[in-house]
PDBQT receptor file of N, H, CA, C and O in Angstrom, charges set to zero:
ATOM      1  N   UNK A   1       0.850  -1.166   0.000  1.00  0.00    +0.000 N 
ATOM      2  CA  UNK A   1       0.000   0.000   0.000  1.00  0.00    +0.000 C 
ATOM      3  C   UNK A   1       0.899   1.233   0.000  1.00  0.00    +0.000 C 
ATOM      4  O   UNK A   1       2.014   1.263   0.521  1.00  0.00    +0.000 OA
ATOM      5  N   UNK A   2       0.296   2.268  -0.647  1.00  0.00    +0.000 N 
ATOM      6  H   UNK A   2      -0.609   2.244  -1.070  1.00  0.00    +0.000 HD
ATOM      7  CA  UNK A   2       1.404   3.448  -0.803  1.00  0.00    +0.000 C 
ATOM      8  C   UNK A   2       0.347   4.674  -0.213  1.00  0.00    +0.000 C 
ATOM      9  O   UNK A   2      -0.864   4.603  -0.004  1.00  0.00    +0.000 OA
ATOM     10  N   UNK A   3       1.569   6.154   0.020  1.00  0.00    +0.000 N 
ATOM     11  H   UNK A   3       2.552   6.211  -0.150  1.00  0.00    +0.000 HD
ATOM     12  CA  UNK A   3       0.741   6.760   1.252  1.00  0.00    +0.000 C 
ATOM     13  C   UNK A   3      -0.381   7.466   0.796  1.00  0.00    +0.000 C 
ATOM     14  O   UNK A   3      -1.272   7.953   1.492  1.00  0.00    +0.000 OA
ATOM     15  N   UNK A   4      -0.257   7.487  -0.597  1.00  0.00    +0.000 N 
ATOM     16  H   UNK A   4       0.466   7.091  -1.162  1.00  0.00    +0.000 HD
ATOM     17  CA  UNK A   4      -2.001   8.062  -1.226  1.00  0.00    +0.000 C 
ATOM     18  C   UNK A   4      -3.065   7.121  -1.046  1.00  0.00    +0.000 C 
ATOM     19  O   UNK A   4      -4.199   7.566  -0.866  1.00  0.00    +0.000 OA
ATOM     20  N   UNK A   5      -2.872   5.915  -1.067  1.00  0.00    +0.000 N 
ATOM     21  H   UNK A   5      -1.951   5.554  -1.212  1.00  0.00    +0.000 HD
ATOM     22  CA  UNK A   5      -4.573   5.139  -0.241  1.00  0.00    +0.000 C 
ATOM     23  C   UNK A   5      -3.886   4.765   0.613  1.00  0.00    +0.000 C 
ATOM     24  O   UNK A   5      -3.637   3.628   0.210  1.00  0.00    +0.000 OA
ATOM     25  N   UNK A   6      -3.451   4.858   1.387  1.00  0.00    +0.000 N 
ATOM     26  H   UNK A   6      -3.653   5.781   1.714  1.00  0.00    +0.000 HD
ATOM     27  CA  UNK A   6      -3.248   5.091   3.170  1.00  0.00    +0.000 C 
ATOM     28  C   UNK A   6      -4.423   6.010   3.374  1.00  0.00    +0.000 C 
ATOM     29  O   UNK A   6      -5.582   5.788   3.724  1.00  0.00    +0.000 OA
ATOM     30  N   UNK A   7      -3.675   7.284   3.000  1.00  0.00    +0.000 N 
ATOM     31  H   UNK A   7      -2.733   7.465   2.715  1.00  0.00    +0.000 HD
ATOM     32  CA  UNK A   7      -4.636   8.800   2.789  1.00  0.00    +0.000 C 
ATOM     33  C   UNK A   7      -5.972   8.594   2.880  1.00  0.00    +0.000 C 
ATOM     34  O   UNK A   7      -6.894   8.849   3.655  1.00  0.00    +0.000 OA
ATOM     35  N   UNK A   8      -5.738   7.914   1.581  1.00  0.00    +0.000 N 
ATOM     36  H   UNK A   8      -4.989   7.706   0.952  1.00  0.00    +0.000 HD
ATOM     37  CA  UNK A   8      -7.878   7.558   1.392  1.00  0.00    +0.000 C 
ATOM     38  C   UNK A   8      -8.254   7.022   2.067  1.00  0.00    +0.000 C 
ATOM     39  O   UNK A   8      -9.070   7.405   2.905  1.00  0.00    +0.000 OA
ATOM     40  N   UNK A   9      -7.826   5.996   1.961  1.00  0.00    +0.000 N 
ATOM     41  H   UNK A   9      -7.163   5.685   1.280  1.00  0.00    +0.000 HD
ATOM     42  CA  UNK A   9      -8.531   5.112   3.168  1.00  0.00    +0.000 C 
ATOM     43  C   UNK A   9      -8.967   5.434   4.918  1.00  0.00    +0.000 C 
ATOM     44  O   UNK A   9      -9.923   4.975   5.543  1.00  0.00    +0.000 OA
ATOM     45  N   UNK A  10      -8.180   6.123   5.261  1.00  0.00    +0.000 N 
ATOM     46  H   UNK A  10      -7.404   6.495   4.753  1.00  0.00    +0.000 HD
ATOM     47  CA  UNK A  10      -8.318   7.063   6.490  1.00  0.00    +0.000 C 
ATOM     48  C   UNK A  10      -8.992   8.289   6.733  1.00  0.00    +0.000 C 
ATOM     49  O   UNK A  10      -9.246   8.846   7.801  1.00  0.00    +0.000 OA
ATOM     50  N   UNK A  11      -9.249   8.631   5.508  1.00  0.00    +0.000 N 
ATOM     51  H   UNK A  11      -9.042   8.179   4.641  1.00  0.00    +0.000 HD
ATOM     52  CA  UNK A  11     -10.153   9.943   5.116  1.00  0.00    +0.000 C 
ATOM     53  C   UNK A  11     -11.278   8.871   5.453  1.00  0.00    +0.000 C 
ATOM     54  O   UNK A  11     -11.698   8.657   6.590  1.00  0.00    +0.000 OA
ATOM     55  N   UNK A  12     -11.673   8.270   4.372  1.00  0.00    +0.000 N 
ATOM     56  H   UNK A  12     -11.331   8.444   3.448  1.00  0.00    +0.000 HD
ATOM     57  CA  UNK A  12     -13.022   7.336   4.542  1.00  0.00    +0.000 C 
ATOM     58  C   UNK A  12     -13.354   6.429   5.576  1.00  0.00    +0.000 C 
ATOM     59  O   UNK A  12     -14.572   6.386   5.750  1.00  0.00    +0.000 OA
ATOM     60  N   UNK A  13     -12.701   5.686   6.327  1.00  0.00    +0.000 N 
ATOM     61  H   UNK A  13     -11.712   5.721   6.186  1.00  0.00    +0.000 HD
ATOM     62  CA  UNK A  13     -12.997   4.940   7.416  1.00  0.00    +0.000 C 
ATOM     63  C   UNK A  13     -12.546   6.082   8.939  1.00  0.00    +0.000 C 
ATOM     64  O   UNK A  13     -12.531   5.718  10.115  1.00  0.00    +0.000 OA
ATOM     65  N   UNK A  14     -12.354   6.916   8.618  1.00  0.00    +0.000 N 
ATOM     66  H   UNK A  14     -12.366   7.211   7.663  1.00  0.00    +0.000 HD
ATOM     67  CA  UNK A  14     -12.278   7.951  10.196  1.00  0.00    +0.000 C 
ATOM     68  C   UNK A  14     -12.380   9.441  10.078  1.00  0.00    +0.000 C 
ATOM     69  O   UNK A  14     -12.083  10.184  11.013  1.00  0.00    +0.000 OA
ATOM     70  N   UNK A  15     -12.910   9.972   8.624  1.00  0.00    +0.000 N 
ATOM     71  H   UNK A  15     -13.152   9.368   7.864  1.00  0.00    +0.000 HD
ATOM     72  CA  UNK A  15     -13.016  10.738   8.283  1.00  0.00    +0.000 C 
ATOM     73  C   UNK A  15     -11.614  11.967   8.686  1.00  0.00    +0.000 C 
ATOM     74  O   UNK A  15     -11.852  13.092   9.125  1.00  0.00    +0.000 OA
ATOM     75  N   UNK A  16     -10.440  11.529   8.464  1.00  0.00    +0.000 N 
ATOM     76  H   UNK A  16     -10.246  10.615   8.107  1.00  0.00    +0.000 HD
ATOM     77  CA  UNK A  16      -9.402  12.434   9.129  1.00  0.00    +0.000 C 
ATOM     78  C   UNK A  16      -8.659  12.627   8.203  1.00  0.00    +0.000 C 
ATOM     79  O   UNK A  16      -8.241  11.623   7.626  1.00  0.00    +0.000 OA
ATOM     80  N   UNK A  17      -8.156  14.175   7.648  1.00  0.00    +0.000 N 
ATOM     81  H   UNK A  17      -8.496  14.990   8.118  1.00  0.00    +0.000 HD
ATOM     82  CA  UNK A  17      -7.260  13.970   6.660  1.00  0.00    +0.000 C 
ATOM     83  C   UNK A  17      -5.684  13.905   7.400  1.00  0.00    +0.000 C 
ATOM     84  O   UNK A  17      -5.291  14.409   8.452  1.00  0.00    +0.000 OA
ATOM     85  N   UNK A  18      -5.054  13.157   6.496  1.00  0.00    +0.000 N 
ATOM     86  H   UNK A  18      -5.373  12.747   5.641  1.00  0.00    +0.000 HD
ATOM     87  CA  UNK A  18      -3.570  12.637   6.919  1.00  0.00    +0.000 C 
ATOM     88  C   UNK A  18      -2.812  13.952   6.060  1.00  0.00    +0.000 C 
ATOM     89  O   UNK A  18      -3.215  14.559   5.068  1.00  0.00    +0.000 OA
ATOM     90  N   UNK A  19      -1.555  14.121   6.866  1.00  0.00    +0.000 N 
ATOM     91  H   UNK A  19      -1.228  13.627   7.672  1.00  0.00    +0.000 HD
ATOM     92  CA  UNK A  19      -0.749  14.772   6.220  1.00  0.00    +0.000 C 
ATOM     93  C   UNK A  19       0.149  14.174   5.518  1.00  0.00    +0.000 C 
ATOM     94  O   UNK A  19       0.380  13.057   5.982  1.00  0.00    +0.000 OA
ATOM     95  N   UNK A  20       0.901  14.482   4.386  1.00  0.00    +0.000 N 
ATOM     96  H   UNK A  20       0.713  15.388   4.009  1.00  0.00    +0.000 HD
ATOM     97  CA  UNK A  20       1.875  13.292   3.430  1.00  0.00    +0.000 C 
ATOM     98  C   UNK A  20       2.779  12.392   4.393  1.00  0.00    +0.000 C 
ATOM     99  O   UNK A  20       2.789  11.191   4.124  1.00  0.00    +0.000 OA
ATOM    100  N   UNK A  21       3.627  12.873   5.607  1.00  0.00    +0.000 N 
ATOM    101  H   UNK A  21       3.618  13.849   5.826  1.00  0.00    +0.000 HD
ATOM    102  CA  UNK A  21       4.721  12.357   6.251  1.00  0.00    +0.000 C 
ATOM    103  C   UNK A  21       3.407  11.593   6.592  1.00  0.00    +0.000 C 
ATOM    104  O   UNK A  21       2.988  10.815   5.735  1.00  0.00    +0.000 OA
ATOM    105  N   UNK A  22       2.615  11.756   7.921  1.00  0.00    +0.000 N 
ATOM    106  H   UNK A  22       2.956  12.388   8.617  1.00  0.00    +0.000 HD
ATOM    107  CA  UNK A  22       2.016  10.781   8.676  1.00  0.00    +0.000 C 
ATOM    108  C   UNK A  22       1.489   9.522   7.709  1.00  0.00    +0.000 C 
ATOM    109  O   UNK A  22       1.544   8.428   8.270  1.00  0.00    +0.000 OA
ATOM    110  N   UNK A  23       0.987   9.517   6.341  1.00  0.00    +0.000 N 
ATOM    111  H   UNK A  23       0.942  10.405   5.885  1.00  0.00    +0.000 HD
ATOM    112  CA  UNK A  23       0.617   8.295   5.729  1.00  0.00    +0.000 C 
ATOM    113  C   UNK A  23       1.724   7.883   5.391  1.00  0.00    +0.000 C 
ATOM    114  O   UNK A  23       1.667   6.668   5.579  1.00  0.00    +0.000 OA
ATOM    115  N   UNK A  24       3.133   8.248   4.837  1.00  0.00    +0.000 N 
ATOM    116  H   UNK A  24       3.179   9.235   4.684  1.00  0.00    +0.000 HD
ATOM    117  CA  UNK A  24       4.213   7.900   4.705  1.00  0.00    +0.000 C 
ATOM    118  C   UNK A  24       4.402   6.874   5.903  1.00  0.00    +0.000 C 
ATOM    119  O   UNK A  24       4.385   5.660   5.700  1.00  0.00    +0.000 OA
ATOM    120  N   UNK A  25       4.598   7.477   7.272  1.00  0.00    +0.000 N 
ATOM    121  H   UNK A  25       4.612   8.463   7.437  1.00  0.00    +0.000 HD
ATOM    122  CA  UNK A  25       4.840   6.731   8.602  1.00  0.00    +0.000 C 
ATOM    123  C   UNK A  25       3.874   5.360   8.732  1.00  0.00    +0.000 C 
ATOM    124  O   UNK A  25       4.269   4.275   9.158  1.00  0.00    +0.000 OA
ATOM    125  N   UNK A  26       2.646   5.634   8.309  1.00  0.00    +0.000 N 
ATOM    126  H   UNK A  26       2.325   6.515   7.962  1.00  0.00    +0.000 HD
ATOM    127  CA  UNK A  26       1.660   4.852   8.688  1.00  0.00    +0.000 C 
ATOM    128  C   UNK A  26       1.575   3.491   7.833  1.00  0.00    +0.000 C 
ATOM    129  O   UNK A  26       1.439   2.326   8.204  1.00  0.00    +0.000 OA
ATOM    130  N   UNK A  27       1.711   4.086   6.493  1.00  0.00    +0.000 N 
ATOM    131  H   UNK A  27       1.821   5.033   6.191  1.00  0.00    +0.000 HD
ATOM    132  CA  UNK A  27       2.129   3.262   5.975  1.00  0.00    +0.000 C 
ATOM    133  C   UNK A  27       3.261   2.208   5.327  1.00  0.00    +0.000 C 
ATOM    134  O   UNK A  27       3.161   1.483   4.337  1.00  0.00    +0.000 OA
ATOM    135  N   UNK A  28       4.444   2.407   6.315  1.00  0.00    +0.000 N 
ATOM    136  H   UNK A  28       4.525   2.996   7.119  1.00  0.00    +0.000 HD
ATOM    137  CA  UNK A  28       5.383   1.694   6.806  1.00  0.00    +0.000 C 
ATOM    138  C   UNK A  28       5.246   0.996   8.010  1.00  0.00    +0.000 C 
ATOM    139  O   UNK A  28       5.538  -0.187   8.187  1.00  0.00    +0.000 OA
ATOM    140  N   UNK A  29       4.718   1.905   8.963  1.00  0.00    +0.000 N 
ATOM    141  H   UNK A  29       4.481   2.865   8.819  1.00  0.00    +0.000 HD
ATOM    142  CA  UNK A  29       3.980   0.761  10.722  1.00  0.00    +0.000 C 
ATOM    143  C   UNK A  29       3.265  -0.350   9.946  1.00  0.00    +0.000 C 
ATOM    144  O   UNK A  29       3.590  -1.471  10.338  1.00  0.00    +0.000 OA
ATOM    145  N   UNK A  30       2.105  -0.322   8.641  1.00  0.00    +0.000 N 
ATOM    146  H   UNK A  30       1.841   0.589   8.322  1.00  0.00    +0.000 HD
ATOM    147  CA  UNK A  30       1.506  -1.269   8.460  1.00  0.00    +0.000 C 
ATOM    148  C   UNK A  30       1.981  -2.479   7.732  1.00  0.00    +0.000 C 
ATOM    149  O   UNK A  30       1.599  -3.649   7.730  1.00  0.00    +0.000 OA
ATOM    150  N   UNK A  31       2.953  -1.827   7.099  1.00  0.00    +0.000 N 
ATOM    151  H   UNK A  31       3.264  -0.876   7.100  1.00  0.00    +0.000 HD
ATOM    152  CA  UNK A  31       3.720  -3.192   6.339  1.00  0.00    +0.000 C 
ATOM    153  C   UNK A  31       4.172  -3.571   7.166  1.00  0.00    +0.000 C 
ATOM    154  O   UNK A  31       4.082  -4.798   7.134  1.00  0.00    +0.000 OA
ATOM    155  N   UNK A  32       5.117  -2.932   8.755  1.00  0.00    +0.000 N 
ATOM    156  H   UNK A  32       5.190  -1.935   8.781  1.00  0.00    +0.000 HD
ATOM    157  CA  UNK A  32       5.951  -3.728   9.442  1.00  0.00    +0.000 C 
ATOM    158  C   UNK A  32       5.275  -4.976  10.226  1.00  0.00    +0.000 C 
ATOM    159  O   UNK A  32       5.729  -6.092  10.480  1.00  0.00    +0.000 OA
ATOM    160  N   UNK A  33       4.033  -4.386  10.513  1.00  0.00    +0.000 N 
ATOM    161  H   UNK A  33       3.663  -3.479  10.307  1.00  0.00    +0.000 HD
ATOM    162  CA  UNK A  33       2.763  -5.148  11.246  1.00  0.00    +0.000 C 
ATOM    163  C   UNK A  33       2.670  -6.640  10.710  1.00  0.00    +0.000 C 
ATOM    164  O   UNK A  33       2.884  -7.741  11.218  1.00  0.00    +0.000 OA
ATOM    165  N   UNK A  34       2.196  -6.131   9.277  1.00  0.00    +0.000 N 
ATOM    166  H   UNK A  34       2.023  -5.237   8.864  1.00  0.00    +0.000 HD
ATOM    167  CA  UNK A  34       2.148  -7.615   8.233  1.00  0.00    +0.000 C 
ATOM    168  C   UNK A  34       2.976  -8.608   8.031  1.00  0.00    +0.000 C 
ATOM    169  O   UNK A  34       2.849  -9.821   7.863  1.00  0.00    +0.000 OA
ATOM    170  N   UNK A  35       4.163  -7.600   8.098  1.00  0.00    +0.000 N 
ATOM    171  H   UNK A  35       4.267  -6.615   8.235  1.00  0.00    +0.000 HD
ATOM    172  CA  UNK A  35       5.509  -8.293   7.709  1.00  0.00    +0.000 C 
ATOM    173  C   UNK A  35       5.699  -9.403   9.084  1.00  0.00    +0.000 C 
ATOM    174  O   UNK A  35       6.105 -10.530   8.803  1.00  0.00    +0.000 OA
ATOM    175  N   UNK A  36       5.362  -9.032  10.773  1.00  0.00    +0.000 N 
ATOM    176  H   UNK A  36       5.032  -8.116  11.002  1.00  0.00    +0.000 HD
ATOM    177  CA  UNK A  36       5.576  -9.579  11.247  1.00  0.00    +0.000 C 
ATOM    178  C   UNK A  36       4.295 -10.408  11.837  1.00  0.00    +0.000 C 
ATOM    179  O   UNK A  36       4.534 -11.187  12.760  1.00  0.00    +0.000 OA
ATOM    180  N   UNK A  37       2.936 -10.291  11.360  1.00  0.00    +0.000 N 
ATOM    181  H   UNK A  37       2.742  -9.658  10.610  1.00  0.00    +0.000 HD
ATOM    182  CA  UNK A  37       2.350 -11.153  11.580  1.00  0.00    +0.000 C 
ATOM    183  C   UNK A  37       2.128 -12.372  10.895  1.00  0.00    +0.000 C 
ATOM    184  O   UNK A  37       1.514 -13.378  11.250  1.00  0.00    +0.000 OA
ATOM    185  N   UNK A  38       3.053 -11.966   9.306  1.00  0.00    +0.000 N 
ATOM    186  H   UNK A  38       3.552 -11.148   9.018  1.00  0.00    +0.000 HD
ATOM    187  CA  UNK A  38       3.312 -13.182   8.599  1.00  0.00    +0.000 C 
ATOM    188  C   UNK A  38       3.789 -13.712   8.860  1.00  0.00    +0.000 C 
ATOM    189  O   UNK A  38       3.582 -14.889   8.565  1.00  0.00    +0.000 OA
ATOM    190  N   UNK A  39       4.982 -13.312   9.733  1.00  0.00    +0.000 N 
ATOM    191  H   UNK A  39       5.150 -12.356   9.973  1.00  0.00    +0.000 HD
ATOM    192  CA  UNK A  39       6.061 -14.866  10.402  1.00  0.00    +0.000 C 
ATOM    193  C   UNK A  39       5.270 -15.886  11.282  1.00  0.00    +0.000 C 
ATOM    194  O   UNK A  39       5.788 -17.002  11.247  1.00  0.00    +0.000 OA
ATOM    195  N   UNK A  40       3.847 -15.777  12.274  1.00  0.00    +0.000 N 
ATOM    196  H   UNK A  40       3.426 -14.871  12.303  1.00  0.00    +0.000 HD
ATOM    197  CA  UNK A  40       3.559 -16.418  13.032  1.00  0.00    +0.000 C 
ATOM    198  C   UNK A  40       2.164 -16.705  11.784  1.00  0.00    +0.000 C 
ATOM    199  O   UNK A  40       1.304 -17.501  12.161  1.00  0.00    +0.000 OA
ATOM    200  N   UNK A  41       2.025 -16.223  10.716  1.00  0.00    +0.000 N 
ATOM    201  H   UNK A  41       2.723 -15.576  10.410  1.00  0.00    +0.000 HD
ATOM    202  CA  UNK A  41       0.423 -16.954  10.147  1.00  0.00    +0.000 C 
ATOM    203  C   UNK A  41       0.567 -18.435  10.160  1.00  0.00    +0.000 C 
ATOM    204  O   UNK A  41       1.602 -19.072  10.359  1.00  0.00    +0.000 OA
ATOM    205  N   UNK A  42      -0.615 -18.880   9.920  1.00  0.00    +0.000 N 
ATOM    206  H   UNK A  42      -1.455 -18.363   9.758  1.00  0.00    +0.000 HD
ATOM    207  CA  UNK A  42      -0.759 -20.693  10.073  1.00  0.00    +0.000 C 
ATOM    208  C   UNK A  42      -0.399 -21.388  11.095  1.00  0.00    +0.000 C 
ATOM    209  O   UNK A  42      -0.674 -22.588  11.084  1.00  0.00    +0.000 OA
ATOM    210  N   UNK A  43       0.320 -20.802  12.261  1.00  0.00    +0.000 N 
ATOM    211  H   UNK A  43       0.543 -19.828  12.270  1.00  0.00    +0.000 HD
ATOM    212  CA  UNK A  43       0.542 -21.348  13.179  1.00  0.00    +0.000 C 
ATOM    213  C   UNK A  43      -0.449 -21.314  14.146  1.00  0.00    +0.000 C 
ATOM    214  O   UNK A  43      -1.432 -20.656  13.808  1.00  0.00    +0.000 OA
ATOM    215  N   UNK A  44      -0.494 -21.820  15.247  1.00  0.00    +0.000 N 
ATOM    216  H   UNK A  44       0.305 -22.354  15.522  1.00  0.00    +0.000 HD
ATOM    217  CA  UNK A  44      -1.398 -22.117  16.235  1.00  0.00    +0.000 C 
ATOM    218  C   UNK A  44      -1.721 -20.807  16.782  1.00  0.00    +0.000 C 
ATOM    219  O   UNK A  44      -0.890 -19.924  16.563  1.00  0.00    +0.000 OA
ATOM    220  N   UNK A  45      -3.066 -20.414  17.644  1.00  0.00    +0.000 N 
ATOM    221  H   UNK A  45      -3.740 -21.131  17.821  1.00  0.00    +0.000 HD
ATOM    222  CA  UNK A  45      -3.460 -19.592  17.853  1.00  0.00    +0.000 C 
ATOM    223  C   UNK A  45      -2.182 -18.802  18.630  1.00  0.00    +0.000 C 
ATOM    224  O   UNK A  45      -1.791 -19.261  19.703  1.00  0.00    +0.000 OA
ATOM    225  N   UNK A  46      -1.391 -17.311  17.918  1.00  0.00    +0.000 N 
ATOM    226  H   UNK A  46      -1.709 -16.937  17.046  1.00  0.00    +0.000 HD
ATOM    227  CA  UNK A  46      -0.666 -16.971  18.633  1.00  0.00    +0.000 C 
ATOM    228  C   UNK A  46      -0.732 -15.992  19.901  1.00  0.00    +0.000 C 
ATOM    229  O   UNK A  46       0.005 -15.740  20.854  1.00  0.00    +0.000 OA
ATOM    230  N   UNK A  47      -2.097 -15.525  19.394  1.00  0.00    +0.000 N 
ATOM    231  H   UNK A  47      -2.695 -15.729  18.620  1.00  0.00    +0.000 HD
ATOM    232  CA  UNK A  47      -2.421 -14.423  20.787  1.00  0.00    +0.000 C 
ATOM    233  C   UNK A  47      -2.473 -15.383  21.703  1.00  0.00    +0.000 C 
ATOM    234  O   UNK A  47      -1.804 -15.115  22.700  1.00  0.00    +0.000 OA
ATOM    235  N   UNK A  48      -2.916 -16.204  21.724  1.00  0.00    +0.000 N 
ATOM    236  H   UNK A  48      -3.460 -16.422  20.914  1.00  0.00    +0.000 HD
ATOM    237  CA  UNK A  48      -3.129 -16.775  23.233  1.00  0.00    +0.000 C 
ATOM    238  C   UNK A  48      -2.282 -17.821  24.149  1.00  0.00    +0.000 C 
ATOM    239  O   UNK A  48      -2.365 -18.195  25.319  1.00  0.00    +0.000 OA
ATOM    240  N   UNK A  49      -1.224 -18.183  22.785  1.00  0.00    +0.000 N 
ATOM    241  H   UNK A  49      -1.157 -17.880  21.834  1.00  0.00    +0.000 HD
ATOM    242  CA  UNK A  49      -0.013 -18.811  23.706  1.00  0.00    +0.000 C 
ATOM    243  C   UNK A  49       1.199 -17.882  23.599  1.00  0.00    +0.000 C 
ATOM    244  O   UNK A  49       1.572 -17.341  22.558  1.00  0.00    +0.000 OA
ATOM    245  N   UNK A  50       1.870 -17.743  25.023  1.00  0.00    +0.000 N 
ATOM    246  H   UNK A  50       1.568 -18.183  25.868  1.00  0.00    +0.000 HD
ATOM    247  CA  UNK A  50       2.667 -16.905  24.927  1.00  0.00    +0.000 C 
ATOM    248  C   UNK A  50       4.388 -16.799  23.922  1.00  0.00    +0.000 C 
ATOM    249  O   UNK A  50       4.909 -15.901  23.261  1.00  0.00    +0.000 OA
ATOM    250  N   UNK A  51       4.746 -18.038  24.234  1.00  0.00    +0.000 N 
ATOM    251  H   UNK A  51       4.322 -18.768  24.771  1.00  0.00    +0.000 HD
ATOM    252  CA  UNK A  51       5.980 -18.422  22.562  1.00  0.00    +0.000 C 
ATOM    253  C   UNK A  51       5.522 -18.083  21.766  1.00  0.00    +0.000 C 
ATOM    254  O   UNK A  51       6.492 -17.844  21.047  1.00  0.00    +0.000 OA
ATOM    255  N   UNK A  52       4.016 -17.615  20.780  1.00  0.00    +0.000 N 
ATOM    256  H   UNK A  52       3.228 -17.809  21.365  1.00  0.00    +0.000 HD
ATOM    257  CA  UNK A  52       3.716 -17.166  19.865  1.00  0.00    +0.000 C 
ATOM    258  C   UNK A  52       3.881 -15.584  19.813  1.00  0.00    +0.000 C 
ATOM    259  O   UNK A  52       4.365 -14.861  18.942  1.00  0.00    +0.000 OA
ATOM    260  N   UNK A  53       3.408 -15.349  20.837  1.00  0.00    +0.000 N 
ATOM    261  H   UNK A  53       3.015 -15.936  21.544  1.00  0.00    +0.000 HD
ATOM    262  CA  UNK A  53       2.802 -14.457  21.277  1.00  0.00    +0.000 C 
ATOM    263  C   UNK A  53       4.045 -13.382  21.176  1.00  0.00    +0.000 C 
ATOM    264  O   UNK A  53       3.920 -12.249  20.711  1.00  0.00    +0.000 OA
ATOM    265  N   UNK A  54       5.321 -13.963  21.718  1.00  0.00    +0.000 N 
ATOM    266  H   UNK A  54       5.422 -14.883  22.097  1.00  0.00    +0.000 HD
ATOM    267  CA  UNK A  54       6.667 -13.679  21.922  1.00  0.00    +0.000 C 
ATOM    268  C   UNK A  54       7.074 -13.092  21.009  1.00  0.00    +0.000 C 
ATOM    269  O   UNK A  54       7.482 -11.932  20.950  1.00  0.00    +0.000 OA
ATOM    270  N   UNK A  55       6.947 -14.226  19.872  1.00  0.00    +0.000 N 
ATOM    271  H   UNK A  55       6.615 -15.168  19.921  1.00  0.00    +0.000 HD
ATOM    272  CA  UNK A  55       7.477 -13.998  18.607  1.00  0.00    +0.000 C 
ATOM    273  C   UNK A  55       7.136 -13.065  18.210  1.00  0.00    +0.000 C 
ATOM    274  O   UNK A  55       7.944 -12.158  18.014  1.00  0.00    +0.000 OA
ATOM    275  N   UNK A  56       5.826 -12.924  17.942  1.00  0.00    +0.000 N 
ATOM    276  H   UNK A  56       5.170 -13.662  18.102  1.00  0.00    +0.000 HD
ATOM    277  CA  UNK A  56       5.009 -11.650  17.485  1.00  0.00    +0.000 C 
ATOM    278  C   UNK A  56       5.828 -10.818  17.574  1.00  0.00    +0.000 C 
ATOM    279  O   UNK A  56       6.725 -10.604  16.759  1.00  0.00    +0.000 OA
ATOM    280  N   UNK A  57       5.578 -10.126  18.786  1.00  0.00    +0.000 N 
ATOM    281  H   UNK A  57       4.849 -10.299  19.449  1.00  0.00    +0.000 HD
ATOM    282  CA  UNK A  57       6.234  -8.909  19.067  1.00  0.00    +0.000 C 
ATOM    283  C   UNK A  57       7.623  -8.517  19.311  1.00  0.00    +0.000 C 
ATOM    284  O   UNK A  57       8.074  -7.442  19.706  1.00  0.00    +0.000 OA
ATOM    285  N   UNK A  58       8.446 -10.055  18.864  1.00  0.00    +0.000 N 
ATOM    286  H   UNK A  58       8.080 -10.928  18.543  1.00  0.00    +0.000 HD
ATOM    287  CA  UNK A  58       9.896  -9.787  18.593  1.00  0.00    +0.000 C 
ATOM    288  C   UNK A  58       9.776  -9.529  17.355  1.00  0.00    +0.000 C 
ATOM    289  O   UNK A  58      10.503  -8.578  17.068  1.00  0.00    +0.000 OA
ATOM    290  N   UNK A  59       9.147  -9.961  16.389  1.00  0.00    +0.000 N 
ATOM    291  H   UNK A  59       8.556 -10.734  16.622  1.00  0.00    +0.000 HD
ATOM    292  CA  UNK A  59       9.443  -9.649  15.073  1.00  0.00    +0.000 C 
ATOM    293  C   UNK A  59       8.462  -8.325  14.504  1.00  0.00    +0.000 C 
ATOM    294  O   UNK A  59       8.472  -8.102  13.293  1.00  0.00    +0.000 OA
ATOM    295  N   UNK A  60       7.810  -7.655  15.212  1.00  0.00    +0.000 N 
ATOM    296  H   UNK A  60       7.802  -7.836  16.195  1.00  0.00    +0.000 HD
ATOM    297  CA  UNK A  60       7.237  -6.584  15.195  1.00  0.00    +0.000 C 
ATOM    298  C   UNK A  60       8.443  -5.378  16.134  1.00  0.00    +0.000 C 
ATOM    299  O   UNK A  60       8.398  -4.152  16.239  1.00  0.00    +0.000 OA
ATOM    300  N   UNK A  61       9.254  -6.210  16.583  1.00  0.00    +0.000 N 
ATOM    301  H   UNK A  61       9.291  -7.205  16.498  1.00  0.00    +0.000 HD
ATOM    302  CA  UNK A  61      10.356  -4.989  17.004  1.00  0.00    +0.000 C 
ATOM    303  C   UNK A  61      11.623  -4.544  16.201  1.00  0.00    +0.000 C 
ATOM    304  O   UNK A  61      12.354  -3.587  16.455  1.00  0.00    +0.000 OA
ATOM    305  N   UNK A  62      11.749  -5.663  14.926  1.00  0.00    +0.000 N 
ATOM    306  H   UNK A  62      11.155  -6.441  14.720  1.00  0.00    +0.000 HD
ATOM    307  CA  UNK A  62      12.847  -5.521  14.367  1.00  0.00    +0.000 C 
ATOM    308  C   UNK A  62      12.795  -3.900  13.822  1.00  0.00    +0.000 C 
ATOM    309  O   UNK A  62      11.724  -3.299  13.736  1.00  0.00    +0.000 OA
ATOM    310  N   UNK A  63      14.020  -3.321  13.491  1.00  0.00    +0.000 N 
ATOM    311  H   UNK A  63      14.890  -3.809  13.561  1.00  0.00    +0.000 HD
ATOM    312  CA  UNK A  63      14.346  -2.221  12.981  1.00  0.00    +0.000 C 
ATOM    313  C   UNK A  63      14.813  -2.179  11.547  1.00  0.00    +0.000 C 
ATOM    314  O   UNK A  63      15.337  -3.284  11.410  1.00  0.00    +0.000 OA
ATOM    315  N   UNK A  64      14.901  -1.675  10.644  1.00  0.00    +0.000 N 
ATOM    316  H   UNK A  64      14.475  -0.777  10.755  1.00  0.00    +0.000 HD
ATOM    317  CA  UNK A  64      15.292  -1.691   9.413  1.00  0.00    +0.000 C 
ATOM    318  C   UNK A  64      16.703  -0.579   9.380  1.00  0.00    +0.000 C 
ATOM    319  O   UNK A  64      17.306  -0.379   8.326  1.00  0.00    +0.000 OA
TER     320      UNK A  64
């Protein structure tokens, strides 16, 4: 996703207009999100066991 339908999309589901940096930002938090909830997809429910759970949010901490 790129930060012009970031934009839109946030206009329309919260009625708020974004400024260019903040959908820029936002839409890098959301790839990082994806990026690290793809490492735990198909696996066993991860919210609710904590080794999943772990992971998650180790790989939602990496830095680029």
């Amino acid at each position: 996703m790129d930060a012009p339908r970031m934009q839109a999309l946030v206009g329309d589901w919260q009625r708020v207009d974004l400024e260019d940096a903040a959908a820029r930002r936002l839409t890098v938090v959301s790839a990082s999100v994806r990026a690290a909830l793809d490492d735990v997809a198909g696996q066993s429910l991860f919210d609710t066991e904590p080794a999943h759970f772990e992971r998650a949010l180790r790989a939602m901490a990496r830095h680029d």
